[in-house]
C-alpha positions as CSV (number, residue, x, y, z in Angstrom):
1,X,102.3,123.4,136.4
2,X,105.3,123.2,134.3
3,X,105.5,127.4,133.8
4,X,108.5,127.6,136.5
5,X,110.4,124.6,135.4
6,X,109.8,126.1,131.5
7,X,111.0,129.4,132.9
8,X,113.8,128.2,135.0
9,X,115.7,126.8,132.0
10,X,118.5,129.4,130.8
11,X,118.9,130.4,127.3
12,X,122.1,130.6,125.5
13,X,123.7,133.8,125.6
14,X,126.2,132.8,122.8
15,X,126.2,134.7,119.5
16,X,126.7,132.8,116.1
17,X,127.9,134.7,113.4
18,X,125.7,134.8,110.2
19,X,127.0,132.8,107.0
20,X,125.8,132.2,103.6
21,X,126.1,129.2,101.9
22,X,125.4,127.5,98.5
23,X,123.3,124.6,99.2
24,X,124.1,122.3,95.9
25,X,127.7,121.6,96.8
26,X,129.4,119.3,99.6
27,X,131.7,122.1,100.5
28,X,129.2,125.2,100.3
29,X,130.3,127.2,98.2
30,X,129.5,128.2,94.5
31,X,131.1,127.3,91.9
32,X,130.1,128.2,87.9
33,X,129.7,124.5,87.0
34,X,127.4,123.9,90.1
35,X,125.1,126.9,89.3
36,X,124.9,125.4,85.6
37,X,123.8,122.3,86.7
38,X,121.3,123.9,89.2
39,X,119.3,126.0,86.3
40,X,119.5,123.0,83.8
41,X,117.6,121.2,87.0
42,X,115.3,123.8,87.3
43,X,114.5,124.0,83.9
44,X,113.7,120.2,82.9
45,X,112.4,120.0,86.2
46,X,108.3,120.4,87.3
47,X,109.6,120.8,90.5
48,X,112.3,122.8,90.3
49,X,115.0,123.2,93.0
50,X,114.4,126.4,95.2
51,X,117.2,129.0,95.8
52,X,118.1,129.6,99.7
53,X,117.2,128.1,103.0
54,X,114.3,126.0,103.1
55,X,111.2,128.2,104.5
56,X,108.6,125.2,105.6
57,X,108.9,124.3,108.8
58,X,107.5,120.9,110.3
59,X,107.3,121.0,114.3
60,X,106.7,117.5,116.2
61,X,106.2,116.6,119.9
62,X,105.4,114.2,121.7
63,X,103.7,114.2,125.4
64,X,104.6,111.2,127.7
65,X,103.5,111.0,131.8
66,X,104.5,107.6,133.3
67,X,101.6,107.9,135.7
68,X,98.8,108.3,132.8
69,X,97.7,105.6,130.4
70,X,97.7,107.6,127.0
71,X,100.4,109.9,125.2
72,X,99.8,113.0,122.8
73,X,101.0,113.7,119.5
74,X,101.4,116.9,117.9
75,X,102.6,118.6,114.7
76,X,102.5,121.7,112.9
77,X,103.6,123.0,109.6
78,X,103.7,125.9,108.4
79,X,105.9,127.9,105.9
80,X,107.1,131.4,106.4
81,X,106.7,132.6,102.9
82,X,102.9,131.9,103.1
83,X,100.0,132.0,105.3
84,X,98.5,128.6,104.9
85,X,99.4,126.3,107.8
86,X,98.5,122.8,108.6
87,X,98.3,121.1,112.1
88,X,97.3,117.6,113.6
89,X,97.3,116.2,117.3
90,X,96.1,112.3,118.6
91,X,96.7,110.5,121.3
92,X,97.2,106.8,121.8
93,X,98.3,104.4,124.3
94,X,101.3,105.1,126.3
95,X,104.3,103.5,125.5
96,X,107.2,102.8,127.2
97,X,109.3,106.2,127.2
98,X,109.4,109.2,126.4
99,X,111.0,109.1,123.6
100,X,108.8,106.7,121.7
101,X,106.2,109.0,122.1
102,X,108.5,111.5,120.4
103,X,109.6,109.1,117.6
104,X,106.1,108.7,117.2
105,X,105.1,112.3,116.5
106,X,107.8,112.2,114.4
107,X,106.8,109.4,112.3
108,X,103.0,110.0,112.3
109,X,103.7,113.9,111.4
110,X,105.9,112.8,108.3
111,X,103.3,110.1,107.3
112,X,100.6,113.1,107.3
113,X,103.1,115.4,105.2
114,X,103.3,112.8,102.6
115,X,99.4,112.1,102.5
116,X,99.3,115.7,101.4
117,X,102.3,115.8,99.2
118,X,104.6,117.6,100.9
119,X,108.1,116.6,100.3
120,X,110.2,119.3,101.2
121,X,110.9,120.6,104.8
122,X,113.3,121.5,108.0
123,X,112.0,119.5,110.7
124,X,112.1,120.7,114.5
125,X,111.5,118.9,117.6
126,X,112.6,119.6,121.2
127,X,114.2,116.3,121.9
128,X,117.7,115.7,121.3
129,X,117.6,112.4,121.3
130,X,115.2,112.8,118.4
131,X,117.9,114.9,116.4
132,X,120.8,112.4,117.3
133,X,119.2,109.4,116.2
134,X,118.2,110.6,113.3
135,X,121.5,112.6,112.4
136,X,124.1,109.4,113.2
137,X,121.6,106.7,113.1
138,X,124.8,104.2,113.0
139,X,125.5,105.3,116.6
């Protein structure tokens, strides 16, 4: 089972100081003209912008095993203002890494979102790879 090797892996012990920030500026922070713009937005808008950190949350895996001949795919969303919450999970045929099967979780879970009109969301995933591709994709 994977339990020890889950356990065995140490957690940060590194505090990071809170911080607020204003969301509709490059630099963070707020500025009279930017606030304007933001309620004219949300005014004309039908969707209107939303004030503070994103609360939906979209969580993708993927399961690989070089010695098996299929891979899972999971994903859940949920939102932490709300109780509704949405999940999905398939498996295919195994493809050559680990990481594909992540990139496909990834892929597949946004394609799901977007069937159901969600637009708007923090994805999280457990593979840094993941994160780094799709943070400097020039690299």
């Amino acid at each position: 089972m994977d339990v020890p090797l889950i356990m065995g892996i140490p957690t940060s012990h590194a505090t990071r100081p809170y911080s607020v920030g204003w969301f509709f500026t490059k630099s963070g922070r707020y500025t009279v003209k930017s606030g304007y713009m933001v309620a004219q937005q949300a005014s004309e808008d039908a969707n209107p912008v939303f004030f503070g950190p994103d609360t939906r949350r979209l969580q993708v895996d993927g399961a690989w095993k070089e010695s098996e001949n299929r891979a899972g795919l999971g994903w859940y969303y949920f939102n932490t203002n709300t109780p509704g919450k949405l999940m999905g999970g398939c498996n295919l045929r195994r493809g050559i890494s680990p990481l594909q099967a992540e990139l496909e979780a990834l892929i597949w879970a946004m394609q799901c979102m977007l069937r159901t009109g969600k637009l708007r969301m923090v994805f999280q995933t457990d593979c840094s790879d993941v994160v780094k591709m799709v943070s400097k994709p020039e690299e």
